[in-house]
Backbone as CSV, one residue per row, in Angstrom:
resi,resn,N_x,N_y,N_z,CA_x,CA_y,CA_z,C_x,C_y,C_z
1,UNK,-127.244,-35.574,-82.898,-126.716,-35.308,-81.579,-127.098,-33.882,-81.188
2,UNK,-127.474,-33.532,-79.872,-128.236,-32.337,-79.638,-126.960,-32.100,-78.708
3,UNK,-126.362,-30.899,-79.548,-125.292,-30.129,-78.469,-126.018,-28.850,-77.758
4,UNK,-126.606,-28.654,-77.300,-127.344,-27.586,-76.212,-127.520,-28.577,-75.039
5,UNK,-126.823,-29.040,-74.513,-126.189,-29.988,-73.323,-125.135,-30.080,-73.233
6,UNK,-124.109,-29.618,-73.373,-122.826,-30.047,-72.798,-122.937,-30.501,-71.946
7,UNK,-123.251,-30.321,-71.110,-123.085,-30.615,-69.353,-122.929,-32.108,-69.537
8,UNK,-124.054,-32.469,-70.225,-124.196,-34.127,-69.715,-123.045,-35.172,-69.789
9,UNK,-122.388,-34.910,-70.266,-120.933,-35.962,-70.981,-119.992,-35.265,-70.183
10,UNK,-120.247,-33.949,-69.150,-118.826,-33.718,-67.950,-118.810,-34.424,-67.280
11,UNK,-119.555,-34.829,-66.184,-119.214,-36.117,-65.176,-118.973,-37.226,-65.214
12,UNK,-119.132,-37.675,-66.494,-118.475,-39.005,-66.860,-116.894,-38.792,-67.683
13,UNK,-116.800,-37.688,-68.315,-115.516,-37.295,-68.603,-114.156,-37.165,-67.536
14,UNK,-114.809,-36.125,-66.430,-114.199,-36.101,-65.592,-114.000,-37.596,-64.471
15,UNK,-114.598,-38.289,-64.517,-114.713,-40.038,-63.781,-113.645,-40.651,-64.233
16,UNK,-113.720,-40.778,-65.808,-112.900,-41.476,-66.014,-111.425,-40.549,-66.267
17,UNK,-111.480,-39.590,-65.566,-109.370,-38.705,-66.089,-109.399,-39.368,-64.541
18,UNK,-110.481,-39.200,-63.470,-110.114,-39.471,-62.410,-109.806,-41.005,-62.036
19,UNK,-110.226,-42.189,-62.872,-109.729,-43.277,-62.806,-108.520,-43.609,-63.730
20,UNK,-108.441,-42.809,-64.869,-107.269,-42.789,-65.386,-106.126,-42.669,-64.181
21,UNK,-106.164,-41.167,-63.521,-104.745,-41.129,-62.686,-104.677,-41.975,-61.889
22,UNK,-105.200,-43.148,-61.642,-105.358,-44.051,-60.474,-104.304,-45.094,-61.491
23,UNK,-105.107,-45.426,-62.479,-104.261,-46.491,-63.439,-102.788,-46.011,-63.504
24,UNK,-102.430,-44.821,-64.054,-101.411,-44.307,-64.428,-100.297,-44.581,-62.919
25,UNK,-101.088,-44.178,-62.422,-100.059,-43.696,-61.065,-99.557,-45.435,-60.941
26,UNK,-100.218,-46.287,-60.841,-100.171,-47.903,-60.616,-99.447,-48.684,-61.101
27,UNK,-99.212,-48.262,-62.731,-98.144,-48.019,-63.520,-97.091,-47.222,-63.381
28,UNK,-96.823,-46.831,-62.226,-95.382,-45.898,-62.209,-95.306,-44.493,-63.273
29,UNK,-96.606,-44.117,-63.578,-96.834,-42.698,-64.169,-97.304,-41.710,-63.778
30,UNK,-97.064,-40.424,-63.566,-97.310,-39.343,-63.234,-99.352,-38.974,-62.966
31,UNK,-99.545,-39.088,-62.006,-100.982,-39.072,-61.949,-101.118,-37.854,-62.155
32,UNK,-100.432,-36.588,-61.941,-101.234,-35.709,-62.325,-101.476,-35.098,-63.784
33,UNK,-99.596,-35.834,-64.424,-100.073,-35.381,-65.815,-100.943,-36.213,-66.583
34,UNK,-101.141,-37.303,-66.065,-101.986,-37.943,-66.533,-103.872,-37.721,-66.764
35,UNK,-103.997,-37.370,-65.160,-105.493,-36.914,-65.473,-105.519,-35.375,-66.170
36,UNK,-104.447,-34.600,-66.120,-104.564,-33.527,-67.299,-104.992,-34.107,-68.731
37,UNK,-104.193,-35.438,-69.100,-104.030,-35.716,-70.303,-105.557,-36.163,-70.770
38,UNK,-106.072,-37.012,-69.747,-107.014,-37.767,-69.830,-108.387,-36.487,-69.914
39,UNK,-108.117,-35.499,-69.223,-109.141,-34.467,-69.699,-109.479,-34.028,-71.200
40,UNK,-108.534,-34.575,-72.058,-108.367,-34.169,-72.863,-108.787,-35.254,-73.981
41,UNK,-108.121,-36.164,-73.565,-108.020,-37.267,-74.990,-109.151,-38.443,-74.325
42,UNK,-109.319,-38.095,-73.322,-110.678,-39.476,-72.513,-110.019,-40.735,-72.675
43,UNK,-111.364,-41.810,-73.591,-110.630,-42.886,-73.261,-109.371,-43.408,-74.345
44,UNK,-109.327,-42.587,-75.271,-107.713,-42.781,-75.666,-106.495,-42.962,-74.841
45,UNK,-106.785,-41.868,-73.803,-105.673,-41.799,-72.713,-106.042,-43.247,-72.344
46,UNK,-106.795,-43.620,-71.914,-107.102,-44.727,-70.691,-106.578,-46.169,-71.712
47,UNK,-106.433,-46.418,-73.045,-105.879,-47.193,-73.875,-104.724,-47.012,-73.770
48,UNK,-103.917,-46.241,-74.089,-102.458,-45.360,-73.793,-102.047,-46.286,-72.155
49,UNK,-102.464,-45.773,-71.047,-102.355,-46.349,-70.300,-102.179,-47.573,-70.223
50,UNK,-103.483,-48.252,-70.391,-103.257,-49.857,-69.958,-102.500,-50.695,-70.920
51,UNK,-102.008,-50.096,-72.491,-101.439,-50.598,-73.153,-99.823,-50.850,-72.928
52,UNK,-99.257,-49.644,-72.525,-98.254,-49.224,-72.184,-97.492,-50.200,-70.784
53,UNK,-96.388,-50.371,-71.427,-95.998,-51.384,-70.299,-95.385,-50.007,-68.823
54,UNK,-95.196,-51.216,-67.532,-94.972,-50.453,-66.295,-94.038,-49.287,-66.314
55,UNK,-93.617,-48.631,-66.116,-92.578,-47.857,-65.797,-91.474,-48.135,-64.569
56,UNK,-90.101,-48.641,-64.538,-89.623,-49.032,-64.077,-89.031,-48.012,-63.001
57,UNK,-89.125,-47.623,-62.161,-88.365,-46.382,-61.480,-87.463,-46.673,-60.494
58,UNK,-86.834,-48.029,-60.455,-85.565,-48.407,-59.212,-84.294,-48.108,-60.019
59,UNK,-84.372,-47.582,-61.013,-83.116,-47.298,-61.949,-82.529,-45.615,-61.423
């Protein structure tokens, strides 16, 4: 793996925190801590997500 590129793996990193907070939010979760999270952990977060049942918020 040739790391003297970073760059190349940011815009797809950043794509998917940005479809993460879409999921999250859809699920009744915090979109913004979410695409923080997702900056971070990628598609772990995005498993986390869709695994995770809804969040109920009429309580």
């Amino acid at each position: 793996m040739d790391l003297s590129q970073p760059v190349q793996y940011g815009p797809g990193w950043f794509a998917l925190a940005l479809v993460n907070a879409g999921l999250a939010e859809n699920k009744g979760r915090g979109r913004w801590n979410w695409f923080l999270l997702s900056l971070l952990l990628g598609p772990i977060a995005t498993y986390l997500i869709v695994v995770w049942e809804r969040v109920d918020r009429s309580r």
